[in-house]
TORMARBA-778119 format. One line per 2 residues: number of its first residue (from 1); their letters; for each residue x, z, y of C-alpha. Coordinates in pm, 1 decimal. Example, Ala and Ser with C-alpha at 12.3 -4.5 7.8 and 13.67 -1.06 7.14 Angstrom:
1 = as = 1230.0:780.0:-450.0 ~ 1367.0:714.0:-106.0
//
This chain:
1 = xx = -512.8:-5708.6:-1858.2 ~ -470.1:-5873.8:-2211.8
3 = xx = -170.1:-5931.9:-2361.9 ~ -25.5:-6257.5:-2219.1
5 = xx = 103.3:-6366.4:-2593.3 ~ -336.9:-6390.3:-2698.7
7 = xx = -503.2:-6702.2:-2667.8 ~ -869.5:-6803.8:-2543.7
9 = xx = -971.7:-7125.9:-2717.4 ~ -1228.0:-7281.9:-2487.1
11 = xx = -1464.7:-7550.0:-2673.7 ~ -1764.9:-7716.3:-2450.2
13 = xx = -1849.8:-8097.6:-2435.0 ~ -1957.7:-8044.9:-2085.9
15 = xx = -1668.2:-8165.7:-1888.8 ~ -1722.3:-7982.9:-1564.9
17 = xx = -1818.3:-7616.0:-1789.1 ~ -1506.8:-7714.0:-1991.1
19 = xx = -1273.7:-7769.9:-1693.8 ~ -1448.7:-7461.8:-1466.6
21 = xx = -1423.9:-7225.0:-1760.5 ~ -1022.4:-7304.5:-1793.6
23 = xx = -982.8:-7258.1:-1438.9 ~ -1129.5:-6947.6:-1430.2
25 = xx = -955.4:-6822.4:-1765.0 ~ -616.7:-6935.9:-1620.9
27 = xx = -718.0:-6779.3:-1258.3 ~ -602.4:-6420.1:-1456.7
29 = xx = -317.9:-6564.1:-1615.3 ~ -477.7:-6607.5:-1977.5
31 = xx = -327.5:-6901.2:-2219.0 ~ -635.8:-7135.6:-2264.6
33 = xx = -627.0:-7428.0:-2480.0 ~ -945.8:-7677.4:-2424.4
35 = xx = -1135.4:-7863.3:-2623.4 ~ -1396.8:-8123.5:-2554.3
37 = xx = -1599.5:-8058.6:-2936.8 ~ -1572.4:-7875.0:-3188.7
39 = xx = -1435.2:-8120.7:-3439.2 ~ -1179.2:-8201.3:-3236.8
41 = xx = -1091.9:-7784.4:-3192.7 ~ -1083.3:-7762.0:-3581.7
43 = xx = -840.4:-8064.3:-3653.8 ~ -650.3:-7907.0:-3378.8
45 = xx = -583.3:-7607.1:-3514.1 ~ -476.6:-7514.2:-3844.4
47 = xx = -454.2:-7134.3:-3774.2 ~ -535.4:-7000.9:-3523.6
49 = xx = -313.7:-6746.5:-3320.1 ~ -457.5:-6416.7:-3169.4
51 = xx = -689.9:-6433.6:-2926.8 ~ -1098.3:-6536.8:-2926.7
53 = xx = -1279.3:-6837.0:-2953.7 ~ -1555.7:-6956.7:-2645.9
55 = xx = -1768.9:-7198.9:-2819.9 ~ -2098.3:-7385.5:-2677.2
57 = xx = -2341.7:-7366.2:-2915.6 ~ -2477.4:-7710.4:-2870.0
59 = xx = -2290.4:-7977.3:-2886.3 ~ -2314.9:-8362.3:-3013.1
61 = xx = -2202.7:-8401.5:-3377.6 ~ -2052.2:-8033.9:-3464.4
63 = xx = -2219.4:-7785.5:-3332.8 ~ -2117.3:-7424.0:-3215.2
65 = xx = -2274.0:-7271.6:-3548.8 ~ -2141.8:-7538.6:-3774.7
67 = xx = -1803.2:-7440.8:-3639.0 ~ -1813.5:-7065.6:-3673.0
69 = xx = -1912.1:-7162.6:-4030.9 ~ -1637.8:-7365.0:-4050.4
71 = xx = -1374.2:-7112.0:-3911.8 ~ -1519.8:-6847.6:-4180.5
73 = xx = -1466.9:-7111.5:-4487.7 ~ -1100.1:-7119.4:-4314.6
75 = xx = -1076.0:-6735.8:-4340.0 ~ -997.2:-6785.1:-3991.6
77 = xx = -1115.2:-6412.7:-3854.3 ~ -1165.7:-6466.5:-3457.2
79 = xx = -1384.2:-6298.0:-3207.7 ~ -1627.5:-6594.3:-3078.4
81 = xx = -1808.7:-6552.3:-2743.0 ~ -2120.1:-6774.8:-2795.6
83 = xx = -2254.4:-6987.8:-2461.7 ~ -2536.6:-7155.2:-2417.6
85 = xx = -2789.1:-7302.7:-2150.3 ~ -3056.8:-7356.1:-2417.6
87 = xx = -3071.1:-7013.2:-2606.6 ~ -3358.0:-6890.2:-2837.7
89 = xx = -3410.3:-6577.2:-3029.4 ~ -3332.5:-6771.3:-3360.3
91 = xx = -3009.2:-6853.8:-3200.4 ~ -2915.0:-6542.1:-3089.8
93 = xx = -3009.8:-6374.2:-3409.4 ~ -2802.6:-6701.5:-3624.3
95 = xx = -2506.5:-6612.5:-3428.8 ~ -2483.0:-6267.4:-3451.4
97 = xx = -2594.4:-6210.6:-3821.0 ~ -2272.7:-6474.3:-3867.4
99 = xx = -2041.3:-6252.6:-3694.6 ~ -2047.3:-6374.9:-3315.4
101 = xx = -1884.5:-6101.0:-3071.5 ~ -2089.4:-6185.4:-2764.8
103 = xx = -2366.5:-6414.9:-2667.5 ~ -2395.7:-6551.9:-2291.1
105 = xx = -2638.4:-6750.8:-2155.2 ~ -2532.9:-7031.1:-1892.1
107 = xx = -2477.3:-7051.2:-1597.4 ~ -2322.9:-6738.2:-1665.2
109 = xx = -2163.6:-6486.9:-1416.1 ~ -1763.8:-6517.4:-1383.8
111 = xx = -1701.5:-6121.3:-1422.0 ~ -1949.5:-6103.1:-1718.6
113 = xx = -1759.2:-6359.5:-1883.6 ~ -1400.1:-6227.8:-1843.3
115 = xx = -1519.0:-5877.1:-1952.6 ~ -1642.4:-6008.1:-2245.0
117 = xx = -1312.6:-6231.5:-2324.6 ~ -1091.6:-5952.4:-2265.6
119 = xx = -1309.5:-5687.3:-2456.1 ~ -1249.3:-5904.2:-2732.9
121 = xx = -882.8:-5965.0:-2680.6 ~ -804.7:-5601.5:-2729.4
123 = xx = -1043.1:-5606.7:-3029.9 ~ -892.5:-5930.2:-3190.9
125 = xx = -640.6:-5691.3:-3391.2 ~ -898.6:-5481.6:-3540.0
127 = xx = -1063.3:-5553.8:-3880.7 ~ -1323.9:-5330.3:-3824.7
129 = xx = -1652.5:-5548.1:-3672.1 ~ -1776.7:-5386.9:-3333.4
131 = xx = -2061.1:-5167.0:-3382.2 ~ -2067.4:-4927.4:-3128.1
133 = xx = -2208.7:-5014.9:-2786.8 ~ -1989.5:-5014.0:-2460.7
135 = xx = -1960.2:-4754.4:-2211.2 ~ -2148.9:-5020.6:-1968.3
137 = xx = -2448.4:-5066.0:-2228.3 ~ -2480.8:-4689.5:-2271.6
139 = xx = -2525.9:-4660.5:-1971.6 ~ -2789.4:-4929.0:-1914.9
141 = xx = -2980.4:-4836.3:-2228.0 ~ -2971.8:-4446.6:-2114.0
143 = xx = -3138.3:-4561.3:-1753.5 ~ -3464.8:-4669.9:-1915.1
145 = xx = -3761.3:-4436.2:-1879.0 ~ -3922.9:-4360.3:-2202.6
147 = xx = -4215.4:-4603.7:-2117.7 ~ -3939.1:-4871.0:-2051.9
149 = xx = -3749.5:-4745.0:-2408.8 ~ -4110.7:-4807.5:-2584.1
151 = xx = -4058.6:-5165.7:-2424.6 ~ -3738.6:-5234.5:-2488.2
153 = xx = -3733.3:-5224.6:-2863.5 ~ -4044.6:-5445.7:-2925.6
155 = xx = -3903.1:-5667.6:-2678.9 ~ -3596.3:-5729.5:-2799.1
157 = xx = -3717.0:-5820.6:-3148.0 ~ -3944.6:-6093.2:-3018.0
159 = xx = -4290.1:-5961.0:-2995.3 ~ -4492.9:-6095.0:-2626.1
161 = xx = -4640.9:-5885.5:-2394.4 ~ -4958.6:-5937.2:-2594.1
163 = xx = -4874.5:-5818.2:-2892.7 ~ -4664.1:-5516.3:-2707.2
165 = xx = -4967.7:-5393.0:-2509.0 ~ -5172.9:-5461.8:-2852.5
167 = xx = -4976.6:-5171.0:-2987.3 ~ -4904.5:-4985.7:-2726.3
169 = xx = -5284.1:-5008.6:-2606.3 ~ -5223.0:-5083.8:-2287.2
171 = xx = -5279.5:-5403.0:-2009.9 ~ -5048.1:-5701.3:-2056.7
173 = xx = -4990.8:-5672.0:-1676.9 ~ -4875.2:-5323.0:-1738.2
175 = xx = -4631.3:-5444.5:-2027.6 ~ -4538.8:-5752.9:-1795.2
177 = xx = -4450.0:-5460.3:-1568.9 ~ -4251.8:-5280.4:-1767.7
179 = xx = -4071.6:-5550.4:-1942.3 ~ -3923.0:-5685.4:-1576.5
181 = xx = -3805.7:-5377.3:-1505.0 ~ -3629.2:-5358.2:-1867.1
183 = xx = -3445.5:-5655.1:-1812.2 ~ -3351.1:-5579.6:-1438.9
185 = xx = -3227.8:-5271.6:-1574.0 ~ -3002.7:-5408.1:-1876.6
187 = xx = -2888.0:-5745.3:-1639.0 ~ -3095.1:-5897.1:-1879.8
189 = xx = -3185.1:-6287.2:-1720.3 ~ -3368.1:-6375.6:-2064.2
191 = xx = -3499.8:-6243.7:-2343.4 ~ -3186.0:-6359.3:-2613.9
193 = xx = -2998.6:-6106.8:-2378.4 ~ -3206.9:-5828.6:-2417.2
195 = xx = -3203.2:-5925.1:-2806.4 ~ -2818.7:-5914.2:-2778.9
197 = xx = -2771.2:-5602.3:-2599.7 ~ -2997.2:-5374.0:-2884.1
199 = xx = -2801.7:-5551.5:-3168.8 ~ -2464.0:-5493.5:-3002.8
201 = xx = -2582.6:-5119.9:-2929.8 ~ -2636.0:-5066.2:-3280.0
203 = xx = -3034.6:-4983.2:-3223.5 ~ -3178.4:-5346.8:-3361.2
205 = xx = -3081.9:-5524.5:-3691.0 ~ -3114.3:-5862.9:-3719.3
207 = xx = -3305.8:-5887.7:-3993.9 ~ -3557.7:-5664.3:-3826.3
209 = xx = -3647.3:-5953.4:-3568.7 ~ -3978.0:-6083.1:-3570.7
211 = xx = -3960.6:-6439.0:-3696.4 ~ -4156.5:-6673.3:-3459.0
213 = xx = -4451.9:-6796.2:-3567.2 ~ -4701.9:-7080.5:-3341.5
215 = xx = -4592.0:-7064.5:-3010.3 ~ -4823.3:-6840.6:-2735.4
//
């Protein structure tokens, strides 16, 4: 369990995700302090005290982004757990090459979200950026068969099943195929999860990403 003295700053203009979230957090006996936007987080704190950050990326007027920005200007060094019911590659990607330590997609699951809170609790004292994949995503990444591995990597920088079976000459059906059974085996739900989990494994850098072009 974390240590009681950490704080999880919640910050979500969705009333209901706000309140839910909180209820949850506070379910395990976490300190959560709320916030309905994230100008009204950043007035609210001038430093912040240890503990990690769950910001919604969009929101009216200051936007998740804007506010890890803002929190960097600050030197304000927090892990931030990214959520969003609207994510896209070049979100993911944004948020991650900025320093994010998790991205989840909502509606998210409740266990998925507390593991990632209090992974980064018990990395909120260390300077050193996470780079090596957990003991969970090891595992995940080692149950792919190598056809599934070929997938995986293409996938996860952006290329379509097109443009997969293009170079891996095979059917699209086949790479439609394959890529399912990629995300069913990572817990993947969307594609800016499968994006996340080779960028938090160390095997994808950001840069690398395919940037999106006319839509398919």
């Amino acid at each position: 369990m974390p240590d009681s003295d950490n704080t999880v700053y919640v910050v979500d203009d969705d009333a209901g995700m706000l309140e839910s979230t909180q209820w949850l957090l506070e379910s395990v006996g976490l300190n959560v302090n709320a916030y309905s936007d994230g100008r009204q987080f950043l007035e609210a704190v001038e430093d912040l005290k240890p503990g990690c950050v769950i910001l919604d990326i969009r929101m009216p007027g200051l936007g998740g982004l804007n506010v890890q920005e803002e929190l960097q200007k600050r030197s304000l060094d927090v892990p931030i757990i990214f959520v969003s019911g609207h994510a896209d590659v070049p979100i993911v990607v944004r948020a991650f090459k900025s320093g994010a330590f998790d991205f989840i997609e909502k509606p998210f699951n409740e266990q998925l979200l507390l593991d990632s809170v209090q992974q980064a609790l018990q990395d909120s004292g260390e300077t050193a950026p996470m780079t090596a994949p957990t003991a969970d995503t090891e595992a995940r990444l080692a149950s792919l068969t190598r056809r599934e591995k070929d997938v995986f990597l293409p996938l996860a920088q952006g290329y379509t099943s097109k443009e997969i079976a293009e170079q891996l000459d095979v059917s699209v059906k086949t790479i439609d195929l394959y890529r399912a059974r990629v995300m069913k085996r990572l817990g993947a739900e969307r594609l800016p999860d499968v994006t996340g989990v080779a960028i938090a494994a160390g095997l994808l850098d950001p840069l690398e990403l395919r940037q999106p072009t006319q839509p398919d």
